[in-house]
N, C-alpha and C positions, 0 to 999 in steps of 0.2 A: 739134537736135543731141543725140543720147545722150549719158547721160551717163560719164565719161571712168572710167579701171580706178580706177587711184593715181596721182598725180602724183609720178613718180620719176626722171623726166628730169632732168639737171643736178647730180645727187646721183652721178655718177661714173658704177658700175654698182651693181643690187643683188647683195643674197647669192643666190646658188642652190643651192637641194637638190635631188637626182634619186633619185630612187627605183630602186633595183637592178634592178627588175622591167622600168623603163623602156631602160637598157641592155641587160638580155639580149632584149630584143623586137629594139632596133636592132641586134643582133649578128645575131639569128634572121634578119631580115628583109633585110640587106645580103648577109647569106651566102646566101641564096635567088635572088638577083636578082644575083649576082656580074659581069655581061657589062651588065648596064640599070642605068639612073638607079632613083633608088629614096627613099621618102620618105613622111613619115608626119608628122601632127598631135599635134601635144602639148596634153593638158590638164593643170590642176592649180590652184594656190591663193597670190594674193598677199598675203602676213601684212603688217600692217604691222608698223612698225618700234622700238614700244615699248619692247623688250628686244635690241635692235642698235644705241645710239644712234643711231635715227632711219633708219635706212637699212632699208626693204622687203626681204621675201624672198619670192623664187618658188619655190614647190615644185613640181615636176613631178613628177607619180604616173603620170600613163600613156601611150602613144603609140597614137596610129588609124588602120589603114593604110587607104587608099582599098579598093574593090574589084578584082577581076581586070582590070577593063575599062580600068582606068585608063593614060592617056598619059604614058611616064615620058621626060621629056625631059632633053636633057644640059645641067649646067652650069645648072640653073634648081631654085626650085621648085617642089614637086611640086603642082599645082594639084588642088584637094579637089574632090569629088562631092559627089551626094544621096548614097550610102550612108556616108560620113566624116561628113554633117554628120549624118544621123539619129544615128548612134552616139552625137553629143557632145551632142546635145540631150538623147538615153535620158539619161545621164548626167549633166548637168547638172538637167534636170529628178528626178531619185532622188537626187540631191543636196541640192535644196533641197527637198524632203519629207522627207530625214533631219533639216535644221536647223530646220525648220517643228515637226517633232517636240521636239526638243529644247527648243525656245521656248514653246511652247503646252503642252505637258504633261510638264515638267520629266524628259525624259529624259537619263542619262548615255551614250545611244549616240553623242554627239558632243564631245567637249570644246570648250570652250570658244573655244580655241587656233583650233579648224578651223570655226567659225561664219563661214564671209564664205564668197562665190559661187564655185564650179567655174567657170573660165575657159579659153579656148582661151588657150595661149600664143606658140605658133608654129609653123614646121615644121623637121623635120632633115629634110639628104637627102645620099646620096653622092654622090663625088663621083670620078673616074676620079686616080689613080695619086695621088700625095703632096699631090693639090692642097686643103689642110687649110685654108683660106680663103677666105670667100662671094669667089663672082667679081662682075664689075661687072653681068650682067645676074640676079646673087642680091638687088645693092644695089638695082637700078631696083626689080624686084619689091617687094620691102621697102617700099623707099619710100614708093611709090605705093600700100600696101595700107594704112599709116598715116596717110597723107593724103587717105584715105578716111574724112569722116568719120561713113558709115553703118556702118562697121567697131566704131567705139567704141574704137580700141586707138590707144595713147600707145608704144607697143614692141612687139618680135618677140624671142623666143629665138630662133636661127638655129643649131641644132650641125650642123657636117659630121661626115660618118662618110668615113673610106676606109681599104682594105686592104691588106695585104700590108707593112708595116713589120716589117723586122728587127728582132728583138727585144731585141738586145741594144741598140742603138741609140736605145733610148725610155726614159731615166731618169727615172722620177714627179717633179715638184720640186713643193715644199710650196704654192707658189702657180701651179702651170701653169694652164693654159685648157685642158687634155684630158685624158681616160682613154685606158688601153687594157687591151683583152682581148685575151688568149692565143688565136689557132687551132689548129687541131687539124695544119697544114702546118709549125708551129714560128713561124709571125710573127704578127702584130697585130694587129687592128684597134683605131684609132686616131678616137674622138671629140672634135673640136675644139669649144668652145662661144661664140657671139657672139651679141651684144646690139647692136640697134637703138632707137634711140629719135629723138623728136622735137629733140633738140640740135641737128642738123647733124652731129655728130662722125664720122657715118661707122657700119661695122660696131666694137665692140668686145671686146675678149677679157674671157669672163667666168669667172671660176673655180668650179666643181661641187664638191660635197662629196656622194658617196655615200649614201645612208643606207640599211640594210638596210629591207624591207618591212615588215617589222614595227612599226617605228618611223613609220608612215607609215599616212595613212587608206586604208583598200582601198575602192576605188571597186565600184558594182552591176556584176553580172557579163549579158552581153549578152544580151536579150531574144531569143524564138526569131524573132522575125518578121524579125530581120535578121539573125541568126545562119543559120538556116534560110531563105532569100527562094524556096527552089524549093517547099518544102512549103505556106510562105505565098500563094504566086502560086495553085499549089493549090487550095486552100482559098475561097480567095476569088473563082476564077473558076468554084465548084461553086455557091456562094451565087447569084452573076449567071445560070448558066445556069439554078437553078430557079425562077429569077422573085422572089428575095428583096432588098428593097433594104438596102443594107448601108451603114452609117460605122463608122471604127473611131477608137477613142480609147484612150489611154495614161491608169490611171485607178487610184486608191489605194484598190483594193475592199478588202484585207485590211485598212488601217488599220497597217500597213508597210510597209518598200520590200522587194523591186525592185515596181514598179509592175505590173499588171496592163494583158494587153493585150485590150481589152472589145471587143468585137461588138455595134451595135443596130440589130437584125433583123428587119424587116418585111415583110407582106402586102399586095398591093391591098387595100382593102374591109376591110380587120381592125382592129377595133379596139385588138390587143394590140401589143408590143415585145416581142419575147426581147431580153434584154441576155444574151452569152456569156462570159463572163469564164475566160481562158488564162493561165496563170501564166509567169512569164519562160522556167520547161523546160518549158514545154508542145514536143511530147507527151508526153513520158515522166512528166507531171503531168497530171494529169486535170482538162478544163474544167471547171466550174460554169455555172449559167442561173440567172438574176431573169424575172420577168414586170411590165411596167409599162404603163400605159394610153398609147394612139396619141396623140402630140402632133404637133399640123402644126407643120412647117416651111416659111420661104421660104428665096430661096438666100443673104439677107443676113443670116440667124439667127446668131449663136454658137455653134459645134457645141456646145462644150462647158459653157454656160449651157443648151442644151434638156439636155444627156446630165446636167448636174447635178439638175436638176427631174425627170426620167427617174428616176434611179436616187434619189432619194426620194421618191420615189413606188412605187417596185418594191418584189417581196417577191420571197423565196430559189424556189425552186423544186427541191422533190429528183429525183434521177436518177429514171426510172421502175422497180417490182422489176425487170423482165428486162433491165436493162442494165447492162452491166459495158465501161468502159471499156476501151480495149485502144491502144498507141501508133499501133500500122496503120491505127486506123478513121480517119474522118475525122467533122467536124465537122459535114458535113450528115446524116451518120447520126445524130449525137445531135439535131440537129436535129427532124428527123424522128419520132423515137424521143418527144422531149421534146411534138410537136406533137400527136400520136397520145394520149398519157397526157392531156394537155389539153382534146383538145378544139378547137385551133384549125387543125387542116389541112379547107379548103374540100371539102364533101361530093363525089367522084367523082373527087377529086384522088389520082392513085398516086405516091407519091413511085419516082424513078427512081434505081437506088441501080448505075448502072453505068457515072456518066459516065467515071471511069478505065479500070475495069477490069474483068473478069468478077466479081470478089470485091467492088467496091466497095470497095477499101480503098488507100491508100498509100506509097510507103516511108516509113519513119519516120528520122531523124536529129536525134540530142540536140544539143541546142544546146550549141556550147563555152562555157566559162569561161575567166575573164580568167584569164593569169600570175599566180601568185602572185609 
């Protein structure tokens, strides 16, 4: 059984802070989808309770919406993806390489305060007309995801979002369970907040206190390879068609976050690796290559135990003079380019530089950044 978040069941509810950044996504995101269900994962950070007489706080800094594909069903949770969870692992893993930092080489880029694990919290989702209250098939959901215990989660934050409230009719009170923002039609949108936990007690109303972003940790801004998955797909199906075997790892080549995203790239018969190392805006950042000696693998290896012994074992490798990076090109032209300066493309072998296109080259899209 994993081990459990905080034990904060039976202590009423805790405190919650939401980070402003967190609301205008859910305003962005409900008003997008105004006719569908609609819903999005919450991460963020549970303090304990040292300086609250004892009562835990949850901060919520950010919300992850699933992808396009996703099935938004009525009067439920929105059930997560592979692209929601990748997001919250980027994230979670450039998390704990900023605290890893701060512990091991006394840096001040994390206060103290904010030293304990990026967690998922829960999800919000809308909900059709005034209905501001998890329904009974929100509770089952809930439930059963807590009593799961491969989950690891003792509670759910649960906020509803719904629209269209008069506005005169929504008076803030110093201890409600909701916000609201202002439309641009003249009425509201109206986030209600509840808490699940293992008590029994049911859903309960929990009260949010705002905090500007500033006052709050800004979480790593999202890597291109899922920011960008068309240029990624890409990329990586030019690798397979020129006979290169490839794994990719998420990997702290600069020695700060956001993490880089590494290539290690191989020949039949070659004794070398290209390791490719893409910065989070790659392309609009220009890759790097290491060279490191062929190490076999089986398929019960440790990727990331061989890519650690890999990559010390590697040395830098500079661009070749005639190459200048450009967003358009692609990755197997540097490729190429890097193998040619080297030495290791197999004698009679012409690289083929027109799986795309006549130019060999692809569109380019910068990867977004998170809301401030």
């Amino acid at each position: 059984m994993p081990n459990r978040l905080i034990e904060i069941q039976g202590q009423g509810v805790p405190n919650l802070v939401v980070a402003q950044r967190v609301i205008n996504k859910m305003s962005t995101a409900a008003s997008r989808y105004i006719e569908d269900e609609t819903g999005e994962a919450m991460v963020g950070l549970i303090v304990s309770g040292a300086n609250t007489n004892g009562i835990p706080t949850l901060y919520v800094l950010d919300t992850i919406a699933p992808d396009e594909s996703a099935v938004r069903h009525i009067h439920t949770f929105q059930q997560g993806d592979d692209h929601q969870d990748e997001l919250i692992w980027w994230l979670q893993e450039n998390w704990r390489v900023y605290r890893e930092l701060r512990q091991h080489a006394g840096s001040d880029m994390l206060s103290e305060k904010w030293d304990v694990p990026l967690r998922y919290l829960g999800d919000w989702h809308k909900q059709p007309g005034y209905m501001i209250q998890p329904s009974q098939g929100d509770l089952r959901t809930a439930e059963d995801w807590i009593a799961d215990d491969d989950n690891g989660m003792d509670f759910l934050l649960a906020p509803i979002v719904t629209l269209g409230h008069p506005a005169t009719t929504l008076g803030q009170m110093t201890s409600a369970n909701f916000v609201t923002v202002p439309a641009d039609d003249g009425t509201c949108m109206r986030v209600d907040f509840w808490y699940l936990d293992t008590s029994g007690r049911g859903f309960l109303p929990i009260s949010p206190t705002i905090y500007p972003d500033a006052q709050l940790p800004k979480l790593t801004a999202y890597p291109w390879h899922l920011v960008n998955q068309e240029r990624f797909n890409t990329e990586v199906d030019a690798f397979e068609r020129d006979g290169l075997f490839t794994s990719m790892i998420l990997w702290n080549a600069t020695d700060q976050p956001p993490l880089e995203v590494c290539f290690m790239l191989g020949r039949v018969g070659s004794d070398k690796v290209l390791i490719l190392v893409t910065p989070w805006n790659f392309p609009e950042a220009a890759p790097s290559a290491r060279i490191a000696p062929f190490i076999s693998m089986s398929p019960d290896d440790d990727l990331y135990q061989i890519f650690e012994t890999m990559w010390e074992k590697s040395e830098p490798v500079k661009d070749p003079a005639d190459w200048t990076w450009m967003p358009e090109r692609r990755l197997l032209d540097y490729i190429f380019a890097l193998e040619d300066a080297l030495g290791l493309r197999p004698a009679g072998d012409v690289p083929d530089t027109d799986d795309n296109d006549e130019t060999g080259t692809v569109e380019s899209e910068a990867p977004d950044t998170q809301d401030d």
